[in-house]
C-alpha positions in Angstrom: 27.2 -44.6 -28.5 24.7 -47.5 -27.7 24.8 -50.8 -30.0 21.8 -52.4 -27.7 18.8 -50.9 -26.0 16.7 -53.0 -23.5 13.3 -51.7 -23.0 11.7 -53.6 -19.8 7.9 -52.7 -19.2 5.2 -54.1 -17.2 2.7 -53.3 -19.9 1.4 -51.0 -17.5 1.0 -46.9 -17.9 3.5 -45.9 -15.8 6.1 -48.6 -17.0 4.9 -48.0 -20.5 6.2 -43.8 -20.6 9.6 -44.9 -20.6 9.0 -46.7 -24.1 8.6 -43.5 -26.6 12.4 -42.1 -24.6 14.3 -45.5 -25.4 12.6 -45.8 -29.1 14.0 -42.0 -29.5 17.4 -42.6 -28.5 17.3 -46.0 -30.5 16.9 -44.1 -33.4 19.3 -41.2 -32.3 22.2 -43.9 -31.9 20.9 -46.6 -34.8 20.3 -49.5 -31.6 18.5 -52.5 -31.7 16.3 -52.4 -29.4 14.5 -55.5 -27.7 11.6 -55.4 -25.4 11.6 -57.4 -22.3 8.3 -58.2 -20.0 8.4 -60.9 -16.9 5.7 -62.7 -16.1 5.2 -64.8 -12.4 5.5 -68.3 -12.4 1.7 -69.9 -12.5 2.6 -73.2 -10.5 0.2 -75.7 -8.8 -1.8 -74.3 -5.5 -3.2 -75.3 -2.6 -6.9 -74.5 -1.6 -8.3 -75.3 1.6 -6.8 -78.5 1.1 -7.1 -78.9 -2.3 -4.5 -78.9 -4.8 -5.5 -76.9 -8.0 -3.5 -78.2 -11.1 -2.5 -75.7 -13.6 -2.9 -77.6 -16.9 -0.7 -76.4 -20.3 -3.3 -74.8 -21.7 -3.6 -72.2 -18.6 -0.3 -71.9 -18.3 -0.3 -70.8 -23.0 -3.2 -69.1 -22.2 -1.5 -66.9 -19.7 1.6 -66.1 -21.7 -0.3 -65.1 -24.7 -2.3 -62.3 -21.7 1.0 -61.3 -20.7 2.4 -61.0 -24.6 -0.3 -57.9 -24.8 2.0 -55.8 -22.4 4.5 -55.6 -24.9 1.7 -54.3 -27.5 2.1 -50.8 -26.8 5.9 -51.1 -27.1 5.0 -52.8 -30.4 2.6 -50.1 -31.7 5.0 -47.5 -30.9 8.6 -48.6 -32.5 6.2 -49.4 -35.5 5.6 -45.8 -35.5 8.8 -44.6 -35.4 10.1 -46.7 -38.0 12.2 -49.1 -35.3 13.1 -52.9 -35.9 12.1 -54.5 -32.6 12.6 -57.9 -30.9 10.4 -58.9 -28.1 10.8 -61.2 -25.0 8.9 -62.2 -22.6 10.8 -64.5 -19.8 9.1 -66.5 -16.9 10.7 -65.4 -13.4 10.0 -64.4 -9.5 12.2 -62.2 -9.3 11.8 -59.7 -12.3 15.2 -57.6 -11.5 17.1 -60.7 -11.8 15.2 -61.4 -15.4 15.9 -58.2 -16.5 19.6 -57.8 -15.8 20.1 -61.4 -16.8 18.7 -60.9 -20.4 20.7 -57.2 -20.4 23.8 -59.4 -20.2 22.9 -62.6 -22.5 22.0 -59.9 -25.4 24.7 -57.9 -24.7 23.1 -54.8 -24.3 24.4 -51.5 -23.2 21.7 -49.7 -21.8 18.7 -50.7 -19.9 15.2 -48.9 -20.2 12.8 -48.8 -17.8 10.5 -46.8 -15.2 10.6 -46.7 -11.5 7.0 -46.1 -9.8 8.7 -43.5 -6.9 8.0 -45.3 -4.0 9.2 -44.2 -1.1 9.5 -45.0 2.6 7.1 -48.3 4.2 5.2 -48.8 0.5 8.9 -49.4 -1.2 10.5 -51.8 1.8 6.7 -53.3 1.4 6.5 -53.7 -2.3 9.8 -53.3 -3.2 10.9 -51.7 -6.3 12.3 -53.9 -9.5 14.0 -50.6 -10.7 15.8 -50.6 -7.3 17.2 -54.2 -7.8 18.6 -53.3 -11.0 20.3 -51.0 -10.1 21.7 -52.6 -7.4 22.7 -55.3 -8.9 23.7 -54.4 -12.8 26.7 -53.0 -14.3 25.1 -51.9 -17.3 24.1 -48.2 -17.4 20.6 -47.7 -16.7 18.2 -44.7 -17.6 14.9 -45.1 -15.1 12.0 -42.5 -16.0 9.5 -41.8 -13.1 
């Protein structure tokens, strides 16, 4: 049924109760499974007219923080006896990451939560779920 499961997660709670349904049917179907997390691009910054340099070590020291929100994803294909592959990608636009990284691994199902918003706080905050979606012709299963 499914060779390869991506798993994206913010690290967060809500992103992280999709994790333990994707590890199940991984195991169900005998899937790899690789987790994906984005993190922003930390670039250079202005200041009140100051420009604030972001040296290399920042920038290491902020992939390793992001690295933790695939921990629980980590923790809990360890439990359940699951080989997994983690990735963690640099982009602004985290849909794009996630359905580009879908199609470079040639997955066949995407994993992921959607936070349910609705109305002004979604056109405000916009929703990564939505974009992939919108924009993927993989098969995606969204959890809320």
């Amino acid at each position: 049924m499914y060779t390869h499961i991506l798993i994206a997660t913010d690290g967060s709670e809500h992103a992280n109760k999709a994790v333990p349904h994707g590890l199940a049917l991984a195991k169900l179907t005998g899937a790899k499974v690789t987790a994906l997390t984005v993190r922003p691009h930390l670039d250079d910054f202005v200041a009140e007219g100051v420009v604030i340099t972001v040296t290399n070590e920042e920038r290491e020291a902020f992939k390793e923080q992001v690295d933790h929100h695939l921990d629980f994803t980590r923790q809990a294909a360890e439990e359940a006896g699951i080989a997994l592959e983690t990735v963690q990608v640099e982009s602004g636009e985290p849909w794009k990451a996630i359905v580009d990284a879908a199609e470079q691994g040639k997955c066949d199902l995407i994993v992921m939560s959607s936070h349910g918003r609705r109305g002004l706080s979604a056109l405000i905050f916009g929703s990564e779920t939505q974009g992939v979606l919108t924009h993927c012709d993989i098969p995606v299963l969204v959890f809320r």
